[in-house]
Every structure is written in structure tokens, then in C-alpha cells.
GUSEVO-406773 format. One record per residue (C-alpha): x, y negated, z negated. Coordinates in steps of 0.25 Angstrom, whole numbers, plus 5000, padded with zeros to 4 digits. Layout:
REM GUSEVO-406773
r east X north Y up Z
...
//
This chain:
REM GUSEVO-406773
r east 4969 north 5202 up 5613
r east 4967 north 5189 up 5605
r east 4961 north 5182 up 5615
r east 4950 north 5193 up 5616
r east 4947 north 5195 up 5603
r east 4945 north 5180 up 5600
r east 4937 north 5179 up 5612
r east 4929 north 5192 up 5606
r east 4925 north 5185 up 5595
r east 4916 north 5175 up 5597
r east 4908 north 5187 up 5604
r east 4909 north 5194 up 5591
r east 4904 north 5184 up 5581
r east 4891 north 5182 up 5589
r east 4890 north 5197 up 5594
r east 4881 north 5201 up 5580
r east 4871 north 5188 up 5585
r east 4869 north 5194 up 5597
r east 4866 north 5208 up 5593
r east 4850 north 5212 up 5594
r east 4850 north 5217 up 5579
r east 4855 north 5202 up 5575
r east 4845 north 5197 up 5585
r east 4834 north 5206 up 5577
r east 4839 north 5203 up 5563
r east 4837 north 5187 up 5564
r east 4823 north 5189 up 5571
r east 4821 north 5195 up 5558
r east 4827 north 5186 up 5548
r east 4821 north 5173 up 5558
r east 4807 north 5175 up 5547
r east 4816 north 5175 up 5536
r east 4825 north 5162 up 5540
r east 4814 north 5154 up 5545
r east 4807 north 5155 up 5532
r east 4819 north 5153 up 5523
r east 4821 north 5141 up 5534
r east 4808 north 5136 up 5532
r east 4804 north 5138 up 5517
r east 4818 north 5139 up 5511
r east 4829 north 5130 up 5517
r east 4820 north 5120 up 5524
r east 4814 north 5117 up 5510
r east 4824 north 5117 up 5501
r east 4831 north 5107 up 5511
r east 4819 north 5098 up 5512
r east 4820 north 5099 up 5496
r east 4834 north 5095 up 5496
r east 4830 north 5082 up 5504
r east 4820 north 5079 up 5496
r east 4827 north 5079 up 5482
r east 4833 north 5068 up 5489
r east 4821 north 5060 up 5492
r east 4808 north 5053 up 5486
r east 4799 north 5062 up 5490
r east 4786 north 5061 up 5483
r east 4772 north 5069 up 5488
r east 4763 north 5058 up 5482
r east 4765 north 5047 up 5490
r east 4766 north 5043 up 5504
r east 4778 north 5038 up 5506
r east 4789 north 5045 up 5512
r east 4802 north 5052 up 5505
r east 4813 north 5043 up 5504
r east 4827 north 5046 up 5501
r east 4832 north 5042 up 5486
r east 4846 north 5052 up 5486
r east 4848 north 5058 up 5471
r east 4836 north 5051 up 5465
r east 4829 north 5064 up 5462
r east 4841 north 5070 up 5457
r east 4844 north 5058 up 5449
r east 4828 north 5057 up 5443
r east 4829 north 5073 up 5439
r east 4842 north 5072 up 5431
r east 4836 north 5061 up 5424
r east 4822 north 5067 up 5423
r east 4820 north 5073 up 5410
r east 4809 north 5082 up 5412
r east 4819 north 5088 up 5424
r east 4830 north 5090 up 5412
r east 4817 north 5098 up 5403
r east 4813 north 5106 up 5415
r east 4827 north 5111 up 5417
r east 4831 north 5113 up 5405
r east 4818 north 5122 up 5401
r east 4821 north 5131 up 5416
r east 4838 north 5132 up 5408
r east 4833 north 5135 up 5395
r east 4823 north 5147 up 5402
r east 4835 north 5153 up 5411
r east 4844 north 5153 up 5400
r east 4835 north 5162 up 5391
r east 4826 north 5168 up 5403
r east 4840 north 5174 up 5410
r east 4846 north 5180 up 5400
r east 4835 north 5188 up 5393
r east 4828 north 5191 up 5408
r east 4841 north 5198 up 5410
r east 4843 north 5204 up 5395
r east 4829 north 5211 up 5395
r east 4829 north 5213 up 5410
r east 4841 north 5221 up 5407
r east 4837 north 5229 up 5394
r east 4825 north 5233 up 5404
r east 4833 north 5238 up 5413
r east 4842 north 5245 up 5406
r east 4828 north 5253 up 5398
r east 4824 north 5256 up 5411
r east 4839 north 5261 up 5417
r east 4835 north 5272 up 5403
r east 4821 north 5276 up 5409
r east 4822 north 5288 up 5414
r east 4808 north 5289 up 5420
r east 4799 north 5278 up 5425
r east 4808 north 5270 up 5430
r east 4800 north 5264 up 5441
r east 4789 north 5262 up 5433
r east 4796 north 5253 up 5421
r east 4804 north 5245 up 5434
r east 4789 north 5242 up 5438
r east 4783 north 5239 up 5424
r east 4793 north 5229 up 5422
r east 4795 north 5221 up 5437
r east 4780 north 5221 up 5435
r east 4780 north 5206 up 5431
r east 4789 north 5200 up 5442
r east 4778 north 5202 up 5451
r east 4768 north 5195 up 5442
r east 4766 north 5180 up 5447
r east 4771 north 5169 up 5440
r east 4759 north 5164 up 5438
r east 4753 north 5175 up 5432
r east 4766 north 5177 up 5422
r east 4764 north 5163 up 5418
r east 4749 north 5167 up 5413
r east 4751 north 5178 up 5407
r east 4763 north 5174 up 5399
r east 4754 north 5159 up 5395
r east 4746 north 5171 up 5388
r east 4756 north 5179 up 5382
r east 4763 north 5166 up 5376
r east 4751 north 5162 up 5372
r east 4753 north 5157 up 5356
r east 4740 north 5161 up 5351
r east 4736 north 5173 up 5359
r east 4748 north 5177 up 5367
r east 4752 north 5192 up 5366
r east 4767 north 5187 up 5363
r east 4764 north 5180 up 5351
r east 4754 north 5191 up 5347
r east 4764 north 5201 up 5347
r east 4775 north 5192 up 5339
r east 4763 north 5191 up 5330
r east 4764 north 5206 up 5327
r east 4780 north 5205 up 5325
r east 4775 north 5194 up 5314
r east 4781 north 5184 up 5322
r east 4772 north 5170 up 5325
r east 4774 north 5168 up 5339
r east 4776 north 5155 up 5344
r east 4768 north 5145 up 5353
r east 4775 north 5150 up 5367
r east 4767 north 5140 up 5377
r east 4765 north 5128 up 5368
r east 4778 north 5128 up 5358
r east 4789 north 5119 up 5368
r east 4799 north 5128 up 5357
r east 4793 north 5142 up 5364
r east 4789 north 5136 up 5380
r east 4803 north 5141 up 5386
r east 4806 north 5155 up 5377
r east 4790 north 5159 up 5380
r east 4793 north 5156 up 5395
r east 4807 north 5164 up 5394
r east 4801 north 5175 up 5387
r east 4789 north 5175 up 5400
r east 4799 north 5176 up 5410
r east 4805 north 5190 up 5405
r east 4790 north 5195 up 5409
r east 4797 north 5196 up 5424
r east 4810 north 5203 up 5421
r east 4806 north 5216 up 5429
r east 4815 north 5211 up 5441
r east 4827 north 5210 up 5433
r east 4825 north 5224 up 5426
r east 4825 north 5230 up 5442
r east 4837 north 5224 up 5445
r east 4844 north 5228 up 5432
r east 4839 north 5241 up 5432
r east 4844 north 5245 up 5446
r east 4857 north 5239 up 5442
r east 4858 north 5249 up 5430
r east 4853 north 5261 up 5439
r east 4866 north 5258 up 5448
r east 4876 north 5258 up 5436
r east 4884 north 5270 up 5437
r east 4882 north 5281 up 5427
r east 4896 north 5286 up 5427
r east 4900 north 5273 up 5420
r east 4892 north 5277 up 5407
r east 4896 north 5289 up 5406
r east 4909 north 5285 up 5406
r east 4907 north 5275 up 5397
r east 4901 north 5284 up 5387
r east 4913 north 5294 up 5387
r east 4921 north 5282 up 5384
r east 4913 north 5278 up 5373
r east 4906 north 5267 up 5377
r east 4890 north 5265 up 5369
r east 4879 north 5258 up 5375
r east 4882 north 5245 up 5375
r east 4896 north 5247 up 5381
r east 4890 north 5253 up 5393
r east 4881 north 5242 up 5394
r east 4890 north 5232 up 5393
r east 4903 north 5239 up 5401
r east 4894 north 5244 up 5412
r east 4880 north 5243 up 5413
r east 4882 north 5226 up 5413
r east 4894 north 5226 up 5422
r east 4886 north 5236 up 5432
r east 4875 north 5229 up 5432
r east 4882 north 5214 up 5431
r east 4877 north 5211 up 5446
r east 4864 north 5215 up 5444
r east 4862 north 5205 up 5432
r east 4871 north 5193 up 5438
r east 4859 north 5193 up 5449
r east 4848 north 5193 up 5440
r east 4856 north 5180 up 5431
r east 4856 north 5173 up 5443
r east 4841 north 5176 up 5450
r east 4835 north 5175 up 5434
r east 4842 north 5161 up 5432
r east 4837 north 5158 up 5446
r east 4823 north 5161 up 5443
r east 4824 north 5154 up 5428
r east 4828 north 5141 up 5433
r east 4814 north 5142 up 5443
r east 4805 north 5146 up 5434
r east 4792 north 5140 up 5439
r east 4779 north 5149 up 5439
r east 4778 north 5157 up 5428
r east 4780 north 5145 up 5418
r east 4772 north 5134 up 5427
r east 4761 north 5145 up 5425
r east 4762 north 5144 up 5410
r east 4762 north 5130 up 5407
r east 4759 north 5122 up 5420
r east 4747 north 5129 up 5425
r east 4731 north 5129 up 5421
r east 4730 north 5133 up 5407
r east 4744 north 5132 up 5403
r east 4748 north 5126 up 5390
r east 4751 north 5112 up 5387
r east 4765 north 5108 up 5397
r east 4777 north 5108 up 5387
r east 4790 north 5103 up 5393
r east 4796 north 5115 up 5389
r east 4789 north 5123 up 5400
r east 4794 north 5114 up 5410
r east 4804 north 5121 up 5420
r east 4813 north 5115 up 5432
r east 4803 north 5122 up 5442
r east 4791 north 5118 up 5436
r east 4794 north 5103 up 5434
r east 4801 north 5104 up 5449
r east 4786 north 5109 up 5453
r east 4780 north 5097 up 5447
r east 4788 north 5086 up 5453
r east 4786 north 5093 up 5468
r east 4771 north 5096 up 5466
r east 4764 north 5088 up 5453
r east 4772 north 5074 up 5456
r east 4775 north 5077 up 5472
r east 4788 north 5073 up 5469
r east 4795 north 5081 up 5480
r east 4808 north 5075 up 5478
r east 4811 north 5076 up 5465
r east 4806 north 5091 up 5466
r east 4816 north 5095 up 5476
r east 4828 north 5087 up 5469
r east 4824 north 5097 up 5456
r east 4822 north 5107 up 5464
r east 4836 north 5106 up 5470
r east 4844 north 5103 up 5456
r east 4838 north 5115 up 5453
r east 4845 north 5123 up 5463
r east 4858 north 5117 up 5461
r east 4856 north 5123 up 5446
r east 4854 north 5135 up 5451
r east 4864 north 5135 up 5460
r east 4875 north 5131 up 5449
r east 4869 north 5142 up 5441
r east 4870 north 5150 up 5452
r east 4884 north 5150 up 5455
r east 4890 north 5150 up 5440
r east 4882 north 5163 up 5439
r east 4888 north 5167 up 5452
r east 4904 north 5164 up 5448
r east 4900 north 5170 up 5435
r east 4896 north 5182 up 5439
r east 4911 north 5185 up 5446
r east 4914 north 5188 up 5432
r east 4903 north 5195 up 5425
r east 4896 north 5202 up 5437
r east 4903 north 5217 up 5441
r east 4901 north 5222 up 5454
r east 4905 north 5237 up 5458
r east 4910 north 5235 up 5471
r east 4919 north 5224 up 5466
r east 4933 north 5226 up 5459
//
């Protein structure tokens, strides 16, 4: 008996290969790998070989292998250090207050009884605005003379500051533009609280329990997943901050550079394609996927303590 069995299976790992719906199933993926094959993995290892080579577009002569020099010049390159820590100072206060208001929203929205679909439209609305486009608008609004948000603080009797020129005011302008796309996050916490049981506040109001007990003993545990995805796809996104903010000081028109607008992304962007210093842009662009990685994988051991899950016990 255990000599057929071991026999049989070989024939069994291999049987679910040679059935037609497998067969079917990777013709139909074969798009989909070829192009992560080709435009993903393919480049992202050609990057990594370059980070270890002198690769420069501007002259003739072929890329030459110099090891950890590129790593070693961006440790020591100070405008490298600015550019990082301008993109930490952004997620640190661009996370918290996308997932604060995105959550307030929500929680509006979970009280609407009517209209629902409408306000979910009005306010994912400005994800689907290009970058671009975000970038000019808000150059206007931030504007210190004209812009509509100084105008309005000057109604409140408050003298706005110098949003695009003021090094002081650069990154809190920026972070206040990027809560302009919060529509995504308001989705995802608004179909998080639709799936929080009703049963568990009533109970919680026959024991007594106000507002802010709920919130706190229910509502955040219930929908603790649902924000423990959205820290880790915002903190993704604030440490690639590129178009919007390259649209407002880098592009025609923009106001005079300051350092204080310079991000990871952006100065990576202008040692690959300004200074054709390919090399150098692949070993940042590599150092930053090892910080987003390590940021990645503390938020993931983390989350084993904060993050409830209803099927688990």
C-alpha cells in the first residue's frame, strides 16, 4: 500500500499542471508575466547592477564597475541627506492627518442617511486629477498675495504666510496639498465602518458606554485592518512623492527652487535625467527601497499587536 501511494504521488503534484483550465489559466496570465518580466523585474535588476557601476549617459565611454562608490558618494552627499529628510518630515505629518481627516470623513459620511453615493463621488473626485494639474492649482491657491487660502485666513484676521517662497512654510504648504487627494482613504474607511456589526453598539449603549467609548472599544478595533493598510500604502506614497511637488517648484513658471522642496524622488529624478548620472540614480533609488522595506516590516510586526482581525482569536 505504501509503495503505491508513494508512487502516486509524483502523478499528483504534477496532475493540476496538466489539467486544460491550468493550461487556460497561464495563457491568460502569459500578458501579464511577460510585462512584469519586462518593465518590472528586468529593470529593477539592470538598476540594481548599475548602482554598482560608473554609468554616466553624457560621455562615451562604457560603464565600469567601481563596487559601493555610489553608495559611499550618497551617504556623504549632503543634498541626498536635505532630500531625505524633507520626504521623513512630509510622511511624518502628511500619514497621520491623511488618516485623521480621511477618518472624520468617513465617519460623516457612515451618518448620511441619503446621498451617500454622491458625497463618496464628490470627495474621490480629486484622485483622479493629474498630478500635474494638482501642482497648479494648488501654486495658486498658495499663492501669498492672491491665493484663496491666504485670502480666507485674511477674513479670520489672520495674516497668512509666504506658502511657496518662506523655506519656514515650503513643506506645511506641501503637506497641507496632499490632503486635496484623501477621497481613496475615505472609500476604504467608509466600507470598513458599513461592515461593523450594529449589534456591538447597542450593546455597548445598554452598558453604558458614550460616544467616544464606542469609538474607541469598537469602531477602531473593527476597523483596525482597514487602517493598518492604508499606514502602509500612505507611507509608501509619501516617501515617492514626485509629480505633484515637481509641478510646483520645478516646472515653467514655478517659484524660485528652495532646498526645502527638494524630495528623495525629485533630486533621484535630476541625477538620472538632468546630470545622466545613471548610476548613482539607481543606487538612490535602491537605498530607497531598502527604507521602505525596513519601514515596511516594523509596521508589519507592529501590527500583530494593534491590528484586530474577526476571524482570528
Amino acid at each position: 500500500m505504501t509503495t503505491k501511494m508513494a508512487a502516486h504521488r509524483p502523478e499528483g503534484r504534477w496532475a493540476a499542471f496538466r489539467r486544460p483550465e491550468t493550461k487556460w489559466a497561464f495563457i491568460f496570465l502569459a500578458p501579464w508575466i511577460f510585462g512584469f518580466l519586462v518593465f518590472t523585474a528586468g529593470p529593477m535588476l539592470a538598476s540594481f547592477v548599475f548602482s554598482f557601476m560608473d554609468y554616466r549617459g553624457n560621455t562615451p565611454r562604457a560603464p565600469s564597475f567601481i563596487g559601493f562608490e555610489n553608495y559611499a558618494d550618497l551617504l556623504r552627499d549632503a543634498r541626498a541627506r536635505k532630500a531625505l529628510e524633507n520626504t521623513i518630515y512630509y510622511t511624518i505629518f502628511h500619514v497621520p492627518l491623511q488618516i485623521g481627516f480621511a477618518l472624520l470623513l468617513a465617519s460623516l459620511l457612515n451618518r448620511v442617511r441619503r446621498g451617500t453615493g454622491f458625497f463618496r463621488t464628490v470627495f474621490y473626485l480629486p484622485v483622479m486629477t493629474p498630478a500635474v494639474a494638482v501642482g497648479a492649482l494648488w501654486l495658486q491657491l498658495l499663492n501669498p498675495q492672491q491665493g484663496l487660502v491666504n485670502n480666507g485666513l485674511e477674513l479670520l484676521g489672520i495674516n497668512g504666510p509666504n506658502w511657496t517662497t518662506d523655506p519656514q512654510w515650503i513643506k506645511p504648504g506641501i503637506v497641507l496639498m496632499s490632503l486635496w487627494a484623501l477621497g481613496s482613504t475615505v472609500v476604504i474607511y467608509f466600507a470598513a465602518l458599513r461592515n461593523v456589526p450594529v449589534e456591538l453598539y447597542e450593546a455597548a449603549k445598554i452598558d453604558g458606554a458614550n460616544a467616544w467609548q464606542q469609538f474607541r472599544t469598537i469602531t477602531l478595533p473593527m476597523i483596525s485592518g482597514a487602517i493598518f493598510f492604508t499606514l502602509i500604502v500612505n507611507t509608501i506614497y509619501s516617501l515617492q512623492l514626485f509629480s505633484e511637488v515637481y509641478a510646483m517648484y520645478f516646472g515653467a513658471g514655478a517659484p524660485p527652487i528652495s532646498r526645502e522642496a527638494l524630495f528623495y524622488v525629485i533630486y533621484l529624478f535630476q541625477k538620472a535625467f538632468d546630470d545622466l548620472q545613471f548610476g548613482y540614480a539607481s543606487a538612490m533609488a535602491w537605498l530607497l527601497f531598502v527604507v521602505i522595506l525596513i519601514i515596511t516590516v516594523v509596521q508589519l510586526r507592529l501590527s500583530k499587536r494593534f491590528v484586530y482581525y474577526e476571524g482570528e482569536r
